[in-house]
C-alpha positions in Angstrom: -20.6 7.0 10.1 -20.1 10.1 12.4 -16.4 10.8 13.9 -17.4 9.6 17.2 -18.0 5.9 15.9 -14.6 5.9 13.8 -12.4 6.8 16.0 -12.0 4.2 19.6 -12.6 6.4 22.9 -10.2 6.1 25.7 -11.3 3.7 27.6 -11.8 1.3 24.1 -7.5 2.4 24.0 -6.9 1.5 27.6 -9.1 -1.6 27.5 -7.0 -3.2 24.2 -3.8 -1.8 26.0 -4.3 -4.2 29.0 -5.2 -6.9 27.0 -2.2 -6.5 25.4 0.0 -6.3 28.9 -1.6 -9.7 29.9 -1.4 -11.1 26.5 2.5 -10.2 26.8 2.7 -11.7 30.6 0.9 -15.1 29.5 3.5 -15.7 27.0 6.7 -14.4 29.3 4.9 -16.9 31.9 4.4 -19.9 29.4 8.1 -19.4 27.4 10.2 -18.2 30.8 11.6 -15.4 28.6 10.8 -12.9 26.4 8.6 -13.8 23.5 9.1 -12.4 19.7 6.4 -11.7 17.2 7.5 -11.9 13.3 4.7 -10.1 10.5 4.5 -11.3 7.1 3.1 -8.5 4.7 1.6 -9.4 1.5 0.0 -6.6 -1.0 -0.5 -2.6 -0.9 1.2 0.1 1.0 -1.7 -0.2 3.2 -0.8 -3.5 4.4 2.6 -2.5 5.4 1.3 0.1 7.2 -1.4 -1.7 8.6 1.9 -4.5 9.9 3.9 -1.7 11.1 0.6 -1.4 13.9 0.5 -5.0 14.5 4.3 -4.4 15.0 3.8 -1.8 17.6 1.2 -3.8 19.6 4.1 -6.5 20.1 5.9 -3.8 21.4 2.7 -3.0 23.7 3.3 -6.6 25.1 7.0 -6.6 25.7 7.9 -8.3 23.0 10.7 -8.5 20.7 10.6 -8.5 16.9 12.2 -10.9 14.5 11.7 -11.1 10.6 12.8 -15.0 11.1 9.4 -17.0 11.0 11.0 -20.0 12.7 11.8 -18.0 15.8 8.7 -16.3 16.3 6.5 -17.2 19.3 3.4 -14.9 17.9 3.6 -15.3 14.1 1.1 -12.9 11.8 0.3 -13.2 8.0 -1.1 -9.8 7.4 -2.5 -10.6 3.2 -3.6 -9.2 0.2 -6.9 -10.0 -1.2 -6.8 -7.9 -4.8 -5.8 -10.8 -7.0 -5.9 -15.0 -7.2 -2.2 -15.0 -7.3 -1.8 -13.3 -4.0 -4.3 -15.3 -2.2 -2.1 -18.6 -3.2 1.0 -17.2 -2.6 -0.7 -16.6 1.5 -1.7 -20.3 1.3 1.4 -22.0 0.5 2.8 -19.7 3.2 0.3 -20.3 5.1 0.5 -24.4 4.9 4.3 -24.5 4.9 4.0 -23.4 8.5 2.6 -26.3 9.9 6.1 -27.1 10.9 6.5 -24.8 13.0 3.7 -25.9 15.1 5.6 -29.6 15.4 8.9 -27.9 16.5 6.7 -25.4 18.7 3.7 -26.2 19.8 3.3 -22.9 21.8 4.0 -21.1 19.0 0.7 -18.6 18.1 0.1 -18.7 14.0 -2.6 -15.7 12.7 -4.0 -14.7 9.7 -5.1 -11.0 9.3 -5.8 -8.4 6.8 -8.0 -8.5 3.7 -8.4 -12.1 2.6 -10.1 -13.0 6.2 -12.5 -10.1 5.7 -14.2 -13.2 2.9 -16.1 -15.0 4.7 -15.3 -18.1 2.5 -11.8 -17.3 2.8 -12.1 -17.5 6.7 -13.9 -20.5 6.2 -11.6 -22.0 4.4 -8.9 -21.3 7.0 -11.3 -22.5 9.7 -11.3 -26.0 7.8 -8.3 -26.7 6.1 -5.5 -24.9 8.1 -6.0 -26.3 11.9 -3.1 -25.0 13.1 -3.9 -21.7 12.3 -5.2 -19.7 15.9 -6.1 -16.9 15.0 -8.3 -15.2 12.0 -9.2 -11.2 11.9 -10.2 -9.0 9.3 -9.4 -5.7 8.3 -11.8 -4.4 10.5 -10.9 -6.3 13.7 -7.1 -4.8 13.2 -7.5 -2.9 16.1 -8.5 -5.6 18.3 -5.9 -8.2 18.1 -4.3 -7.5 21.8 -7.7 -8.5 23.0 -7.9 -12.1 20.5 -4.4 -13.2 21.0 -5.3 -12.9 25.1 -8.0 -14.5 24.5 -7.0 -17.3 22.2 -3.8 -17.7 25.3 -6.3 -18.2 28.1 -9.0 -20.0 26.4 -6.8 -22.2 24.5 -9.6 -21.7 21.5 -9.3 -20.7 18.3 -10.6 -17.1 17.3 -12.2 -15.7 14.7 -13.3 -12.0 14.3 -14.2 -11.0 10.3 -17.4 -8.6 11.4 -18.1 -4.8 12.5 -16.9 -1.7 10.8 -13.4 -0.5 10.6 -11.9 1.7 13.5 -9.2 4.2 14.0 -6.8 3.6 16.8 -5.5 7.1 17.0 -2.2 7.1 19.0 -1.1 3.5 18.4 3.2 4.1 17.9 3.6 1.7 14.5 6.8 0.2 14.4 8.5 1.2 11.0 11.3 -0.5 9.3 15.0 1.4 9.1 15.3 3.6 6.2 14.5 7.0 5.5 11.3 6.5 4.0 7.9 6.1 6.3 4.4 5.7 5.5 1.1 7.4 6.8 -2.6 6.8 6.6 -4.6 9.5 6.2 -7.6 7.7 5.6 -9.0 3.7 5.4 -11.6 2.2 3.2 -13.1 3.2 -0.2 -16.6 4.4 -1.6 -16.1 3.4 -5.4 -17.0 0.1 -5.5 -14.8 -0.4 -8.6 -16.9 -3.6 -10.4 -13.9 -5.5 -10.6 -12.4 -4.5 -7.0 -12.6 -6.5 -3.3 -11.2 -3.5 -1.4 -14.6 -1.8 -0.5 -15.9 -5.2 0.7 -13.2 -6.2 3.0 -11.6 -2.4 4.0 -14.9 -0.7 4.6 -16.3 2.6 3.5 -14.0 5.6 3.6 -12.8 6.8 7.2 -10.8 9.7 7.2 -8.2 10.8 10.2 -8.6 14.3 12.0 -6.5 16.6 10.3 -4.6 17.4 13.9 -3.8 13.7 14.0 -2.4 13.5 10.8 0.0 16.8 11.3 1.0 15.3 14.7 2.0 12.1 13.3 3.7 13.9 10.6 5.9 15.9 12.8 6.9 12.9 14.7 7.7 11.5 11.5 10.1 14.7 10.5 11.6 14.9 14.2 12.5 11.0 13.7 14.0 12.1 10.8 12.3 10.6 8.1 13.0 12.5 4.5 10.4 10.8 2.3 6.8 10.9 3.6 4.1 9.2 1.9 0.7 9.7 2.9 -1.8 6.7 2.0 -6.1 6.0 1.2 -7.2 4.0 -1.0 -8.2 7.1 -2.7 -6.7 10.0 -0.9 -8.3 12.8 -3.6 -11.9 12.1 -1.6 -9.9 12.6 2.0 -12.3 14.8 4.3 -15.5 14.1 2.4 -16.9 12.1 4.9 -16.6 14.8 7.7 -18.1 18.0 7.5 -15.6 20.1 9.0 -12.3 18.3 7.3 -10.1 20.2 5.1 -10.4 19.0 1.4 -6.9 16.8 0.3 -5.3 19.4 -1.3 -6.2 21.3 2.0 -4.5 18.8 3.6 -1.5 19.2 1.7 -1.2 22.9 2.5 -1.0 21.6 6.0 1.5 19.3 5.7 3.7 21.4 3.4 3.3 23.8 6.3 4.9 21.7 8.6 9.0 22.7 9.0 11.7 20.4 8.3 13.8 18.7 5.0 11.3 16.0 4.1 9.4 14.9 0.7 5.4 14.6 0.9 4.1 11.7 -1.7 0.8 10.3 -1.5 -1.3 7.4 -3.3 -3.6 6.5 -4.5 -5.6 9.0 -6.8 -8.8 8.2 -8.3 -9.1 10.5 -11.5 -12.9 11.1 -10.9 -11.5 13.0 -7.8 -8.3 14.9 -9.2 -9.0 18.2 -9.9 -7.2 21.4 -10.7 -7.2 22.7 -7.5 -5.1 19.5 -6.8 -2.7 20.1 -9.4 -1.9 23.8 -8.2 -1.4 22.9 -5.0 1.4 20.4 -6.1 3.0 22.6 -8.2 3.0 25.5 -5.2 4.2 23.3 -2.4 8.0 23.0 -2.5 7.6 19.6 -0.3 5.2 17.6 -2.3 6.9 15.5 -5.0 5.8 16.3 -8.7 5.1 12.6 -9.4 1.8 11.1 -9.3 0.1 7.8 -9.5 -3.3 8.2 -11.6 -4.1 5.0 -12.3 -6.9 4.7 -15.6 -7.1 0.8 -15.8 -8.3 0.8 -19.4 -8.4 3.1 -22.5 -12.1 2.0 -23.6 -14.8 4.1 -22.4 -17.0 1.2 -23.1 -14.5 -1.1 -20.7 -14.3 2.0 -18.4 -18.3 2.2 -18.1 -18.7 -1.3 -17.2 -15.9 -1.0 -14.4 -17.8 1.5 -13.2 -15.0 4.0 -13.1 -16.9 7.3 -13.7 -14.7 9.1 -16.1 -14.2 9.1 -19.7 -10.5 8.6 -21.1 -11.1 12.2 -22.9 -11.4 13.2 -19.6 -8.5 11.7 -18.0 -6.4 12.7 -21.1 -8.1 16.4 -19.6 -6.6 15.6 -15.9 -2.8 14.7 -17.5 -2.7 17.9 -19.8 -3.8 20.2 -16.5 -1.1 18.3 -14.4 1.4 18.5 -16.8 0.6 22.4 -17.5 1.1 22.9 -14.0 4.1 20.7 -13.6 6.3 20.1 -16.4 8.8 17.7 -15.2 5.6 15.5 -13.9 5.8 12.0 -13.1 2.9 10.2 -13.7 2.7 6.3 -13.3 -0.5 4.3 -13.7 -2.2 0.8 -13.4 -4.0 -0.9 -16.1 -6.0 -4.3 -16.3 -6.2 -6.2 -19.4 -8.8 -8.6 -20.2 -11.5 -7.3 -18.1 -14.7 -9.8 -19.0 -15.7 -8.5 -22.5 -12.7 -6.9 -23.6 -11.8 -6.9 -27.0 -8.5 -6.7 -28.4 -9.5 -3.7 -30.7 -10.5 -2.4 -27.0 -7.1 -3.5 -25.5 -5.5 -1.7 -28.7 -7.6 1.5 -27.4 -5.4 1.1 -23.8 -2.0 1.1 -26.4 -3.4 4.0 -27.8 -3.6 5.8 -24.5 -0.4 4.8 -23.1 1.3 6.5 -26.4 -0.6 9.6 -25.9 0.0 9.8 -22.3 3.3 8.4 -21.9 3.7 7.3 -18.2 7.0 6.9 -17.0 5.7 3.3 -15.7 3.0 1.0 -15.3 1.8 -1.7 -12.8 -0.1 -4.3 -15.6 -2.3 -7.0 -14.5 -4.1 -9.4 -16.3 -8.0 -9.4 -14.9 -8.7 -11.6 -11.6 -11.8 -12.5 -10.8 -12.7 -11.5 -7.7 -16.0 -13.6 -6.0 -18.2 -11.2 -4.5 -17.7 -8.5 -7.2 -19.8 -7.6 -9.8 -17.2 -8.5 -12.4 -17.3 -11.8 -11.4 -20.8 -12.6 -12.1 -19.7 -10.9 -16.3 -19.7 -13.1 -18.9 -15.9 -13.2 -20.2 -15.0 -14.8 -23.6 -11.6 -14.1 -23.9 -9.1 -16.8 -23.3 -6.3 -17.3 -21.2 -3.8 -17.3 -24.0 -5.8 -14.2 -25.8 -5.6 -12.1 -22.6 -2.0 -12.7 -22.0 -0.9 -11.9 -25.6 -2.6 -8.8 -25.5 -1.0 -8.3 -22.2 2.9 -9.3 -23.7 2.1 -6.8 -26.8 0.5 -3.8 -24.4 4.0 -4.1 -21.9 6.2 -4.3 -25.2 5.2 -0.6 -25.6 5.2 0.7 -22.2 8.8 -1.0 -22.1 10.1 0.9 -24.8 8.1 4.4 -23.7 9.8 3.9 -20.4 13.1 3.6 -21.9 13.0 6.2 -23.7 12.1 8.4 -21.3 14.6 7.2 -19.0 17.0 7.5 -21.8 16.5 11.4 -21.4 18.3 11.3 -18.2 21.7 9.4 -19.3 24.7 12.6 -18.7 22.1 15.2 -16.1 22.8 15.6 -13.0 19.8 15.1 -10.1 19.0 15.3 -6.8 18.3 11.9 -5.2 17.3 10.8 -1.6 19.7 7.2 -0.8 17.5 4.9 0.9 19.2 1.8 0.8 21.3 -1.3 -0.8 21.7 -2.2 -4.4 21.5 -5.6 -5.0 23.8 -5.0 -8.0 27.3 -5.9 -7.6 28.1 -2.9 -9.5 25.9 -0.1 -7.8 26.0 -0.1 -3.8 23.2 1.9 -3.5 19.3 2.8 -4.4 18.2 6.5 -4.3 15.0 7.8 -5.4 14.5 10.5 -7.5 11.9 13.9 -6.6 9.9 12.2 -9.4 10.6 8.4 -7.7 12.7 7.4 -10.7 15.0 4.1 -9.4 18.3 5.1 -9.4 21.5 2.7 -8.9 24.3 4.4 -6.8 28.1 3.7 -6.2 29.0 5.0 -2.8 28.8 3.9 1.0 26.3 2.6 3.6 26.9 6.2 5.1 25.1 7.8 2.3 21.5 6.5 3.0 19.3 8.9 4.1 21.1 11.9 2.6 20.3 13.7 -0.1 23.1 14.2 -2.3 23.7 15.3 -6.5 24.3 12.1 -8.6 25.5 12.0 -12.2 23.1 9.7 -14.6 26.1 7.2 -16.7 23.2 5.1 -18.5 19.5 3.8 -17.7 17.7 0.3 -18.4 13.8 0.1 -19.0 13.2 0.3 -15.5 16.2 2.3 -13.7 19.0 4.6 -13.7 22.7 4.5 -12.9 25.2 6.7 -11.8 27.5 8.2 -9.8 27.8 10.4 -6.6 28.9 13.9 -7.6 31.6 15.1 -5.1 
């Protein structure tokens, strides 16, 4: 897909833009005040990003924002399709809202995001969820002004799941308060992952003009946002798809470029995409965080081959020692899935194995969901239940204890943390992240978020630190 077909022209802007101000007017005219609009986010980064767009459209139509569901007059569901246990948690949301409708029938419910971009999941919604007004996928994001007008002045249900994904360059998200901010610098993903959804309902890989992304970025800084992270679903292939795109670690020349006190992060990385040039570029640009999140799913080559993940573990062991020779205080977290269909537990015992040699500071574990539509799916899988998730309890017994132990080797230094919010321990007002995104539990006041300050590490758990504001 060239540029010109990712990105909407103008008039495409314009036209969504006054469906938007007569989508706002309807409602003003139906309530006889201002209406609010309230998104629920389920899943990824990407999701929240993708909300904090639906956000600004409500702004686009003079609405007001709430995070109370009751009160909203436009209410979104914005899911998650990567596991089963997401997709029921958006159901039982999903059906305790039926409710609402009895104590307001005006009120406009949606469901948006990845889990619509299934047909049978739209499907479902379209038959068992009648109060539900409007579905769209991933790719119809950009077109919700122009549904929601539609489903006010038709007074029919709508449903958009097809096309291609677009860019809507220039659309102000709304961000929540805090320090921190997100940008996408790219959508979709190529790698077709046998056990993944994403490429089926977010599309092939679309990446943002360079410009854009610098422009959004100082608007970020200016705002006064101190810890950036840019977002793909595989940032290390940004600028492939366009010929005259600067490559990611390009990119991140760019952005380091730009002035001001602020962090750069980014995720995700595919290893088949890290590189070395990737890894010196970190390590020379003062803004980007040494942390990384490389995820390797599995330590079989055997498992690794049939998730089609095109890389050996010798050769992601290859990536970590070049990472880590380039950046010695690295951070690297990781994902891993256990029980993909096949796995043994000698093959799960190959995925301890690595997690010794590698050490990550942390891990996001899952035990395998089958995903319809994927190739995975259609695998034969033997394992039990029981046999996956005892392999799963003895595989986060070890990265429980690596993590503690390396977080151990912080208890009495002093670090530099960024304070981006409240602790919900009775002993720690605050949360602060460290360079490397280490959790750390702060005492102090309100007035410290979004400073940087020095903070003094007293003790550490398995997944955090605690300490105290050095004066």
């Amino acid at each position: 897909m060239s540029r010109e077909n990712i990105v909407l022209t103008r008039e495409e802007r314009e036209l969504q833009l006054d469906y938007a101000h007569r989508a706002g007017q309807s409602l003003r005219d139906r309530l006889g005040r201002q209406p609010m609009g309230c998104v629920v986010t389920f899943g990824c980064q990407q999701n929240e990003a993708d909300s904090e767009l639906i956000r600004g459209m409500f702004i686009d139509m003079g609405m007001g924002i709430t995070d109370d569901e009751a009160k909203a007059d436009v209410l979104v569901f914005n899911t998650c399709a990567i596991r089963e246990h997401a997709e029921m948690r958006v159901f039982g949301n999903v059906g305790q809202t039926s409710h609402y409708k009895k104590d307001n029938p005006d009120m406009v419910i949606c469901v948006c995001g990845c889990m619509p971009q299934q047909p049978q999941v739209a499907e479902k919604i379209k038959k068992s969820y009648p109060y539900v007004d409007i579905v769209f996928g991933t790719h119809a994001l950009w077109m919700f002004p122009q549904l929601l007008c539609q489903r006010l002045s038709r007074k029919k249900r709508m449903f958009d799941i097809s096309g291609e994904g677009r860019i809507w360059d220039g659309m102000p998200p709304v961000r929540k308060e805090g320090p921190c901010a997100w940008l996408s610098i790219m959508y979709g993903c190529n790698n077709f992952c046998s056990y993944c959804i994403v490429p089926y309902v977010r599309g092939r890989e679309r990446s943002r003009h360079p410009d854009v992304v610098i422009s959004e970025l100082k608007e970020l800084v200016a705002q006064g946002y101190k810890d950036i992270t840019l977002l793909g679903q595989n940032v290390n292939s940004y600028g492939l798809d366009q010929e005259d795109f600067p490559d990611f670690a390009g990119l991140l020349e760019r952005c380091n470029a730009v002035e001001g006190d602020f962090r750069i992060r980014f995720m995700t990385s595919h290893p088949k995409d890290a590189t070395p040039r990737l890894f010196e570029t970190m390590a020379k640009c003062e803004k980007v965080c040494h942390c990384i999140h490389l995820p390797v799913q599995c330590g079989s080559n055997r498992v690794l081959q049939e998730m089609n993940r095109r890389y050996t573990v010798e050769h992601y062991l290859e990536l970590v020692e070049c990472a880590r020779k380039w950046m010695p205080d690295l951070t690297i977290t990781s994902d891993i899935i256990v029980g993909f269909p096949g796995e043994t537990e000698e093959e799960c015992d190959e995925t301890i194995a690595l997690l010794e040699k590698v050490r990550f500071d942390s891990l996001f574990t899952f035990i395998y969901s089958r995903r319809e539509g994927t190739r995975a799916a259609a695998m034969p899988d033997p394992a039990t239940r029981q046999e996956k998730q005892k392999w799963f309890d003895k595989l986060l017994a070890v990265q429980n204890r690596i993590s503690r132990e390396k977080n151990a080797d912080y208890v009495g230094k002093t670090v530099e943390v960024l304070v981006d919010g409240v602790s919900d321990d009775p002993n720690f007002d605050l949360t602060a992240r460290t360079e490397g995104f280490k959790l750390v539990h702060l005492k102090g006041g309100t007035d410290l978020i979004g400073k940087t300050v020095r903070a003094e590490i007293e003790r550490s758990s398995t997944v955090a630190l605690f300490g105290k504001v050095m004066e």
